[in-house]
Structure formats: C-alpha cells, structure tokens
VMD Tcl script that draws the C-alpha trace (Angstrom):
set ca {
  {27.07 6.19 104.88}
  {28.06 9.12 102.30}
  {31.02 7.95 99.67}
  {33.60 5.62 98.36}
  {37.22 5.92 96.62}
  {38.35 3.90 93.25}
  {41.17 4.07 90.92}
  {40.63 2.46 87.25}
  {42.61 2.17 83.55}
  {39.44 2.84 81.84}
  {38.26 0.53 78.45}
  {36.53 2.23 75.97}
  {33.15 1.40 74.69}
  {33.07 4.60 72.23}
  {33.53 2.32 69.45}
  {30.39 0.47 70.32}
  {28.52 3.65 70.64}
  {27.71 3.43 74.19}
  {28.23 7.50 74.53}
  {26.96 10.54 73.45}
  {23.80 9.91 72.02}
  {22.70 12.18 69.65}
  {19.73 14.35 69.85}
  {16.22 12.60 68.75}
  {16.46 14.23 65.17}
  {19.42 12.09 64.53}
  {21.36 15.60 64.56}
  {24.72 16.26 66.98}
  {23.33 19.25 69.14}
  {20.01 20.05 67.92}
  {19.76 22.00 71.27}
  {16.48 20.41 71.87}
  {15.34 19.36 75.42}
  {15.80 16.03 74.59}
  {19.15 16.25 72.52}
  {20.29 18.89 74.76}
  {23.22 20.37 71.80}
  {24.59 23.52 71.35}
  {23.13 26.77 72.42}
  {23.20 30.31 70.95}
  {26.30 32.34 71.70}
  {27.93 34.16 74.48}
  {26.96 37.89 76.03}
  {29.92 40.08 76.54}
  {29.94 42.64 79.34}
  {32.40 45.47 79.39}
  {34.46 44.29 81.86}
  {35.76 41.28 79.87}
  {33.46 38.87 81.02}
  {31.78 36.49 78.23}
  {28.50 35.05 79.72}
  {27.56 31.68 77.53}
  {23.93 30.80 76.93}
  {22.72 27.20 77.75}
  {20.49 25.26 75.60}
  {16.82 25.91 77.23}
  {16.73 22.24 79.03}
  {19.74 23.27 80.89}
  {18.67 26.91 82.13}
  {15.96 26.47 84.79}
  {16.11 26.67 88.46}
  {17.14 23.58 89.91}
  {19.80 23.25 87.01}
  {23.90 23.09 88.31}
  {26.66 23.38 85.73}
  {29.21 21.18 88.69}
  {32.24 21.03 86.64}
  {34.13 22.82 83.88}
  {37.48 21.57 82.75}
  {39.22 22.73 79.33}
  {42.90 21.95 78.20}
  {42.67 24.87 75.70}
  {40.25 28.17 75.63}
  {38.36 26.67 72.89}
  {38.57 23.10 74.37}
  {36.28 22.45 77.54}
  {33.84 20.25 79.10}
  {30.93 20.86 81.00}
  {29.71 18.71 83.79}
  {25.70 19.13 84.05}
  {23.05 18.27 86.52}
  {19.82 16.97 85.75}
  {17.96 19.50 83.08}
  {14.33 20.01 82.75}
  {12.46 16.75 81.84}
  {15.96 15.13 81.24}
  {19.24 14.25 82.82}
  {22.36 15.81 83.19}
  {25.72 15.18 81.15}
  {28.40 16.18 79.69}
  {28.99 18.95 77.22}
  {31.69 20.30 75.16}
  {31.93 24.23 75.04}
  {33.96 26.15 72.59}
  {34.84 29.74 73.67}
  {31.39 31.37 72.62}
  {29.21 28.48 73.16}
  {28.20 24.86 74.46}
  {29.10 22.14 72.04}
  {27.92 18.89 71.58}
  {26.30 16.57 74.11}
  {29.42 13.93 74.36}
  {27.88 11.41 77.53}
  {24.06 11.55 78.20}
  {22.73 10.87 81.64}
  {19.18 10.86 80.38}
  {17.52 7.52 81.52}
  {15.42 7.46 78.47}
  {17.99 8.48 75.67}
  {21.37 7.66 77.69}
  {23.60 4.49 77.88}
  {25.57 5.07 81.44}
  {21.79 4.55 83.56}
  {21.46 1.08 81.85}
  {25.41 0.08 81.93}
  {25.17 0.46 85.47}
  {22.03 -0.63 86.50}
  {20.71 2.59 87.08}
  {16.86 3.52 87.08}
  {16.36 7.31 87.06}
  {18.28 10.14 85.11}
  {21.70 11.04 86.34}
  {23.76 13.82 86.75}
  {27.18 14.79 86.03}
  {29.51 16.27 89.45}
  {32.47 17.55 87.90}
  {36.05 16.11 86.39}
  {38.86 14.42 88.30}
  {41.99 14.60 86.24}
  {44.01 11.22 86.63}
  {47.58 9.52 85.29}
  {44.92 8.12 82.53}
  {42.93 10.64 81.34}
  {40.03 12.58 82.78}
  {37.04 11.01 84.86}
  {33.68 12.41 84.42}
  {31.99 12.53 88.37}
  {28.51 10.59 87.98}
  {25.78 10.41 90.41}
  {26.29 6.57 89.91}
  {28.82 4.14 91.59}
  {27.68 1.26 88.82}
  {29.65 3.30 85.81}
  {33.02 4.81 85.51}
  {32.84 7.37 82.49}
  {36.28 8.85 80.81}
  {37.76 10.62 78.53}
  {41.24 10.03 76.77}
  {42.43 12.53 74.53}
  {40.72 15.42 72.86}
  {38.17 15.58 75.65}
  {35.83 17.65 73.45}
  {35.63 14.76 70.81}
  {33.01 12.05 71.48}
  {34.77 8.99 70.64}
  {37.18 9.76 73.44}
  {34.58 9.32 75.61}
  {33.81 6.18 77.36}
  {32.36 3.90 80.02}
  {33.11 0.77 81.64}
  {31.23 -1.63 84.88}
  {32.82 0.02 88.01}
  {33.46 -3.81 88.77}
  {31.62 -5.86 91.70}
  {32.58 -4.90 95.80}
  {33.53 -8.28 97.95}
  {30.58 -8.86 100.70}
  {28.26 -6.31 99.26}
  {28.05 -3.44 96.64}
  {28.22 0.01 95.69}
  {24.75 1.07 95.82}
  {23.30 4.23 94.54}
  {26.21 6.41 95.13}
  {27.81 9.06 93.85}
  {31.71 8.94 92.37}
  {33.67 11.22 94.28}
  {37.17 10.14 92.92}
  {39.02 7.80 91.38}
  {43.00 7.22 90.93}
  {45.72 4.71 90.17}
  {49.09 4.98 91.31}
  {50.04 1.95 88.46}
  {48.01 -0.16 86.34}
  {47.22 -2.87 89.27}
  {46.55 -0.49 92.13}
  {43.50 1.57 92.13}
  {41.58 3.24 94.61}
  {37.75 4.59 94.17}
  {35.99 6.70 96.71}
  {32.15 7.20 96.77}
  {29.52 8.92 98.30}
  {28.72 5.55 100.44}
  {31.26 6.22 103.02}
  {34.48 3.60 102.04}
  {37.63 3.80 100.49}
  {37.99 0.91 98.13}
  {40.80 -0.76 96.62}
  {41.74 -3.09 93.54}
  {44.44 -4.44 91.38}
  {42.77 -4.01 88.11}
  {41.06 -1.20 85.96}
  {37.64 -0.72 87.11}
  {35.87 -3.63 84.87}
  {32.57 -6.07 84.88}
  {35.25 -8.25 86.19}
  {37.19 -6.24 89.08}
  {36.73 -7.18 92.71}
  {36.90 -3.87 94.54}
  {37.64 -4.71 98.43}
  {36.85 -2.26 101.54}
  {39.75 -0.50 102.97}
  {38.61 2.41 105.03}
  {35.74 3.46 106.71}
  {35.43 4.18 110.35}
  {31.57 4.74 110.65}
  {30.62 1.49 108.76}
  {28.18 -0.95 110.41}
  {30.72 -2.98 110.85}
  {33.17 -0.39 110.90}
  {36.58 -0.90 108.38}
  {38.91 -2.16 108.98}
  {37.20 -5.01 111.63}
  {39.39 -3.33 114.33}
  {38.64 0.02 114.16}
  {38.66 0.25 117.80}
  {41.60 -1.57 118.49}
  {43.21 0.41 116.32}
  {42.16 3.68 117.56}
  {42.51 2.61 121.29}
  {46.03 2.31 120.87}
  {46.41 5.35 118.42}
  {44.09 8.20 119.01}
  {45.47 10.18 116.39}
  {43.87 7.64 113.79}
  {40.30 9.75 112.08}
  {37.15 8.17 113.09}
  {35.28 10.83 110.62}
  {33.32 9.69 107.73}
  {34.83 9.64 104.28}
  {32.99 12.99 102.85}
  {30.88 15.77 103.64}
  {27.68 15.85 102.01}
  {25.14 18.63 101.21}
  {22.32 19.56 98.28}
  {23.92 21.11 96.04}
  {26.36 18.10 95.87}
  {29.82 19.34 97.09}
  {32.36 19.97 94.60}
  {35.58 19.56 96.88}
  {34.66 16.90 99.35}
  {37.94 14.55 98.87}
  {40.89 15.36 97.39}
  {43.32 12.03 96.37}
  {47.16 12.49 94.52}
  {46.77 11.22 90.74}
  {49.67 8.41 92.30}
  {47.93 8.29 95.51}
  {50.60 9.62 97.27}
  {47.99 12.09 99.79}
  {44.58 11.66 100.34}
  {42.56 14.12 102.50}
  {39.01 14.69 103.58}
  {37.40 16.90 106.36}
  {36.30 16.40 109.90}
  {33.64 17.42 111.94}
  {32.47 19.02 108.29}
  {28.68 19.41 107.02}
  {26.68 16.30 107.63}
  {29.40 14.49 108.77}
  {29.81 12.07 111.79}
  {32.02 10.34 113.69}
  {32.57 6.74 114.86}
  {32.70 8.00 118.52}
  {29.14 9.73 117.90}
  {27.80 6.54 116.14}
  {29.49 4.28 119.26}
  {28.40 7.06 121.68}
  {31.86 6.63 122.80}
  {32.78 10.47 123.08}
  {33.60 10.39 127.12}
  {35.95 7.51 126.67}
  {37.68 8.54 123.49}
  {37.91 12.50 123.72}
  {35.80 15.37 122.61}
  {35.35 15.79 118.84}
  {37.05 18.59 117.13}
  {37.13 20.07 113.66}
  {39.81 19.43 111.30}
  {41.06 17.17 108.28}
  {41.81 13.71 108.03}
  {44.85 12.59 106.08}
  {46.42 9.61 104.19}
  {49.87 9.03 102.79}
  {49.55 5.32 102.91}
  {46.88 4.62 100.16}
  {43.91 4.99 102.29}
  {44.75 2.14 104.90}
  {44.77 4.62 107.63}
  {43.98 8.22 107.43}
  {45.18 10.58 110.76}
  {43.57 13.71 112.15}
  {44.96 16.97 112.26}
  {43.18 19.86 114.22}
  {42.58 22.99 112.85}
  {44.17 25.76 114.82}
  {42.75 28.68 116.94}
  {40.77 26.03 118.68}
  {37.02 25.69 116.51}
  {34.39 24.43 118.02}
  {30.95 23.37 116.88}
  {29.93 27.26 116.62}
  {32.99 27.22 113.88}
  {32.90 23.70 112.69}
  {35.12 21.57 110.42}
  {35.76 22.12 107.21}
  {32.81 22.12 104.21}
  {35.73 20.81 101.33}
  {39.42 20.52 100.95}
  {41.48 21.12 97.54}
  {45.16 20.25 96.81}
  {47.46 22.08 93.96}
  {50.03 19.05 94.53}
  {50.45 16.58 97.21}
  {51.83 19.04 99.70}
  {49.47 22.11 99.14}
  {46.41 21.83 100.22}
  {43.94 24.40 101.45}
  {40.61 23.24 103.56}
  {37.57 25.85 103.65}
  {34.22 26.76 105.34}
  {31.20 28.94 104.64}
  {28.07 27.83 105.11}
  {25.08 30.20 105.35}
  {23.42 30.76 108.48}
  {26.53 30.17 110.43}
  {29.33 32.55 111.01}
  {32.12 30.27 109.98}
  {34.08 31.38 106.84}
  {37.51 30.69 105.97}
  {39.96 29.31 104.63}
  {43.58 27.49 105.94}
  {46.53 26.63 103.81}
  {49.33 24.41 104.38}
  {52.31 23.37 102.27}
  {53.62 19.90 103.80}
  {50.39 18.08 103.66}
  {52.10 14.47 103.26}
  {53.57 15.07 106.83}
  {50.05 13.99 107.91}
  {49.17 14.81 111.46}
  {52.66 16.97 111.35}
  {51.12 18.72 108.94}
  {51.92 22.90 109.55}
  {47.95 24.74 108.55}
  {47.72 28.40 108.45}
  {44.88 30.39 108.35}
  {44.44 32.73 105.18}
  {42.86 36.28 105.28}
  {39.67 36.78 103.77}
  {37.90 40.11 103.09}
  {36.93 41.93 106.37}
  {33.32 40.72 107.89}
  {33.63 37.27 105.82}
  {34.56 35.12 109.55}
  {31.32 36.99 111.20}
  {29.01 36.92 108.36}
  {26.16 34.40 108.36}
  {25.72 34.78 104.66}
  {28.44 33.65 102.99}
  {29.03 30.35 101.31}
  {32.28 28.91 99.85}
  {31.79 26.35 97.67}
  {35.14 25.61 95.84}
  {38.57 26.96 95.34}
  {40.48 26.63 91.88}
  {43.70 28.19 91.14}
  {46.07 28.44 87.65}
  {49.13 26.09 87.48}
  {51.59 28.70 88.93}
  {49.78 28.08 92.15}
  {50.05 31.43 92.90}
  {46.67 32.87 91.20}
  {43.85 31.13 92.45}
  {39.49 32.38 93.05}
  {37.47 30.70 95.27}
  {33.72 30.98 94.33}
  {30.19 30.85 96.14}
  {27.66 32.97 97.03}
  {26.56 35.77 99.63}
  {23.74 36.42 100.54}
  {21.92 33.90 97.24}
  {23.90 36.29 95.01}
  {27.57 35.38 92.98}
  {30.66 35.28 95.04}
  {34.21 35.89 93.88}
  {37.31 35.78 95.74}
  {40.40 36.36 94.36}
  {44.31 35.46 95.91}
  {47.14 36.54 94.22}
  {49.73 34.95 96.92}
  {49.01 31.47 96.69}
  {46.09 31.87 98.97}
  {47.70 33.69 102.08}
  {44.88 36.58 101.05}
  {41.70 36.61 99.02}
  {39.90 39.77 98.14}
  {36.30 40.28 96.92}
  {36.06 40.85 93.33}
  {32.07 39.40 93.03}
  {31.28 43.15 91.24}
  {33.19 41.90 88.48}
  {30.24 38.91 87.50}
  {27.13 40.32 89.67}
  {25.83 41.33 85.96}
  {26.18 38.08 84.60}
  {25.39 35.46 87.06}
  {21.83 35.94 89.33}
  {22.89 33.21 91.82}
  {25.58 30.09 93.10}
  {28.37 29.97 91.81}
  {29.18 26.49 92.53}
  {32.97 25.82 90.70}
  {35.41 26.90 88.25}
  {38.73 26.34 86.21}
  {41.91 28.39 85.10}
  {44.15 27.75 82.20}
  {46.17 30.18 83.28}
  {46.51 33.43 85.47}
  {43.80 35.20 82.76}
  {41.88 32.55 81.13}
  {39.58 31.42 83.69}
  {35.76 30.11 83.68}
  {33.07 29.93 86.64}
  {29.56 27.92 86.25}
  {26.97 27.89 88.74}
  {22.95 27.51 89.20}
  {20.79 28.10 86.18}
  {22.82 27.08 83.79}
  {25.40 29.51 84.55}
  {28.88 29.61 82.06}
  {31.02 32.91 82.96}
  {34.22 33.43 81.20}
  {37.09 36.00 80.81}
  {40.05 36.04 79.37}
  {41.80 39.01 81.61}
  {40.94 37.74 85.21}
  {44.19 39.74 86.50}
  {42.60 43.11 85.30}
}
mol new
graphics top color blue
foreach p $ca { graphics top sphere $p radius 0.5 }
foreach p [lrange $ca 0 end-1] q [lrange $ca 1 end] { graphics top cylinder $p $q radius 0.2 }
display resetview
C-alpha cells in the first residue's frame, strides 16, 4: 500500500525544546554538515533571477529542496531531503539566503526520528497549509510537525505523536496531508494507502480509524465489493501515486475537507480490480481522478476525456486553487504523455466538467518531458508549472488560469543544472522554484 490521510489541532512541544536543534557548536546556523545553518548569499542573473546558495550538506546530488512556502518575501521555509551524511529538515530562508535550521530530521542530532519511533534520518516533503497553521510533510507517519505563527521563528515550530491506528498502525510512511474541518474531525492521509479519520488533534492519545482504501488486504470499507457492485462509479484506485523523487502533488484535500481528490490509473498505482483480477467482470480500467465531497467515506471516478489509454495513462498529481478548481497533470519521461486538464466544479464529483489545457507545441508527443508540480499566485489566474526536459529545468508559465502554458525554462537554464521539483508565489511577481542539488531560484518580476 502507498499513503494515508489525517487531520490534527497540533500541541506544541517548542517549549520543551523538542525542535530545531542547533548546530553541534551550540551556534543557530553554523552552516556545518551537521548543524546544517545558513549559507552564503544569493547569485543574481540579469534577468531578475536570484539563485540562493545552500549550506554544503545540502548541495550534492541526491539532495531535493521538496517544498518552499513563505508568507512574506523575506519570510519562507524550506522543506529538505536527506543531506550528505545527515537528514533532511526544515529551513528558514530570508530573501538572499537560507536561515536557520528550525526542525531537524537528522537521526543522530534530531528529535522528530525518536518522537516517532523512527530509526534512520528523515526527510522533509513539502508544506500543507491548514485552518491551524502549516504542516511540515515528513517521511514519517509516527510525527506530525507544525508551525503556528511566524513560520520562520523556531519556537513556532512543533511536534506531537500522530496518535495510535485501531487494528494496526501507521508504519513507515510518509505524510501526504493532513486537515480538520473542526476541532473533533480530522482526517490524515499517508503514503500507506488509507484515508484515516479521528475526533481529536493528532495526539499520543488519538485513535485514528480506517475509512478508505479500496486495495487494502482486507480492502476498506469491509464491503468494498458490495459497494462497488451496486455502484460502479465508486474508485477502486489506490490512495496516491508514488515515484522516487517523492511526488509533490499526489493528494490534494480542502483545509475544511469539503473536496478531496487523487489520481487514477497514475504512476505506480493499482487498482482493486487488478489486485482481485476482477477486470472482465467489473470493466476495463481507465485513467482519470478519483473524488470525495463526503470526507473520504467514498471517493467516485471521473474519466479523463479524449479517451487515454495505458499509452497516455492517468494522471502523475492533481492540485486545487479552492475546492472547485482543480487541475490534474502528466509527464513522465520516456512516455509521450504530457498535459495538463482543468476543471472549475470539482465538488460536483463524477459530474465534474475537465478540460484539457494547451501546452507548448511537441510537449503531448515528447518522451522527455516531466511535470512535476503546478503552483499558481492567489488571483488564480498566474500560475508555473515546473519539471524538467530532457534532465534539464522546466518552466511553464499560464497567464489564463491554466487554459495555456508557455515555455519560459530560458529564463532559469543559467541557474538551475537539473529537476525542478516545486515552487511557490506570493503574488503574480514574487515567486520561488527549488529543485535537485540544493536548488533555491527566486525573482521578484516573474511577469517580465
């Protein structure tokens, strides 16, 4: 199974110093490998573009910046994977520079491994913003780690026990989301392939019970099949795609749970009539996304249109703006598969109306493109979508609230050398892009 859904009010344990360990010198961002601080300042290009240098831990190779999420240009938050000798974590960044480390996922030197029972470093996935504050993605189901307030300070950080699962557990899973439409219902999804639900913040204390997953051994609810014999249009799709680099934009879940959405027939994903080998009776499996307006007690499938097949398969992430605009997207190397469909009444579920966008001419026959996330600023009308072609930097760019996208990637093939794997927007302008090696791209006149 792949991942799991949770909501949680989140209890602090800043006061007790659980987070943000400093650096081994007793310093706040010595910018050692083990402290893993601040770094020397940004490069500026001529086109605008401010490229910001890691500390050295966090510029090799197999290092992912996931996640970058700022409510102000000189207040951000970096979400790290695992560095060189270390873990991953997460960082503030000021407008020239990373900041201080604020949680450490080192197994040695960080507290979030031993809170939940974690052996191994961890890495940090990205940020889900909730009713409660912000959520730091962990590649641990045992630890829910947040931030209220000035996200950039470290006593606003904190972490809490996810809480215990009823006939089992969580296992070494990754958080994918968690949300909470009031203080007693909460919903967390993980990488191990169930939506759960509970009626308190995620504590040592909470009992999270199974809700939703079709592919489970046995599957969830206990009826599955009843269920779906007597309403096809139910999903029988796990919860989540997976891949390596972890996806950024496998689940998407309303901050009052209003809509939740996932793909089908997307990377690594199966189906409960290709687990049951019940294909024949049930129908031939198709690519498109699964939807919830009821919590995530039943999600239904809607098809893609233009008829894809498995030589265009389902979607590789989906994205919402609000609970009614959503966009689901493909591009995967290797495969000639890229694009990108919009819709703007996603809580009419399987009514749902999906459009496809238009991307830059030779991006649906290509076999070297990969889309790996889509951001956009609050008017909903600016938005980039980010990846890479052929190994090198990707940008897209829509200014119609993702009806078009045009190729802009000259703009940052100078500053980034590979992935770009995410990225956030303050505003039309202000945005910021982070990808493999450490990568931290900024600009502050995206429109020009």
């Amino acid at each position: 199974m792949k991942r799991i859904v949770l909501m949680a009010v989140l209890v602090g344990l800043s006061a007790c110093g659980i987070l943000g360990i400093d650096g081994p010198d007793g310093g706040s961002g010595g910018g050692g490998a083990n402290g893993g601080g601040g770094a020397g300042g940004g490069t500026t290009m001529g086109n605008g573009w401010t490229k910001i240098t890691p500390p050295d831990a966090f510029s090799g190779s197999s290092v992912y910046i996931y996640g970058v999420h700022c409510t102000a240009a000189d207040k951000c938050v970096l979400a790290t994977s695992t560095g060189n000798s270390r873990g991953g974590g997460v960082f503030a960044l000021n407008a020239t520079s990373w900041g201080e480390l604020l949680v450490d996922g080192d197994y040695e030197d960080g507290p979030v491994a031993t809170l939940s029972g974690t052996i191994g470093d961890l890495s940090f996935l990205g940020f889900v913003p909730t009713r409660s504050g912000l959520v730091a993605r962990v590649t641990t189901s045992g630890a829910i780690v947040s931030a209220k307030g000035d996200i950039t300070a470290k006593s606003s950080w904190s972490a809490v026990k996810t809480g215990t699962v009823v006939g089992g557990d969580f296992g070494l899973n990754a958080t994918i989301t968690l949300q909470s439409s009031t203080d007693s219902d909460w919903v967390f999804v993980n990488n191990n392939g169930f939506v759960y639900s509970a009626t308190q913040a995620p504590s040592a204390t909470t009992a999270w019970t199974k809700i939703w997953s079709p592919t489970a051994v046995p599957p969830v609810p206990a009826d599955f099949e009843a269920q779906f014999t007597a309403d096809k249009s139910l999903c029988d799709w796990d919860i989540t795609t997976s891949a390596q680099p972890y996806p950024s934009q496998s689940f998407w879940a309303a901050p009052d749970l209003s809509l939740m959405i996932h793909p089908a027939e997307g990377l690594n994903q199966r189906s409960w009539r290709e687990a049951t080998n019940n294909e024949a009776r049930f129908g031939a499996i198709k690519p498109g996304v699964c939807i919830s307006t009821d919590k995530g007690r039943h999600f239904y499938f809607k098809e893609l249109p233009e008829n894809l097949n498995v030589s265009s398969p389902g979607p590789f992430g989906v994205t919402c703006l609000d609970k009614d605009t959503c966009f689901a997207f493909n591009g995967t190397q290797f495969q000639a598969n890229s694009y990108v469909y919009f819709t703007t009444n996603a809580t009419q579920g399987k009514a749902s109306t999906w459009t496809k966008a238009t991307l830059p001419s030779g991006f649906a026959t290509s076999t070297d493109i990969t889309i790996a996330a889509i951001f956009f600023a609050p008017d909903k009308t600016h938005g980039w979508a980010v990846g890479n072609n052929s190994r090198k930097p990707m940008l897209l760019r829509t200014t119609d609230a993702g009806r078009t996208w045009s190729d802009i990637s000259g703009q940052v093939t100078a500053l980034a050398t590979s992935d770009l794997v995410n990225g956030f927007a303050l505003d039309a302008n202000r945005i910021w892009l982070v990808g493999r090696y450490g990568f931290v791209g900024t600009t502050g006149s995206a429109q020009n």
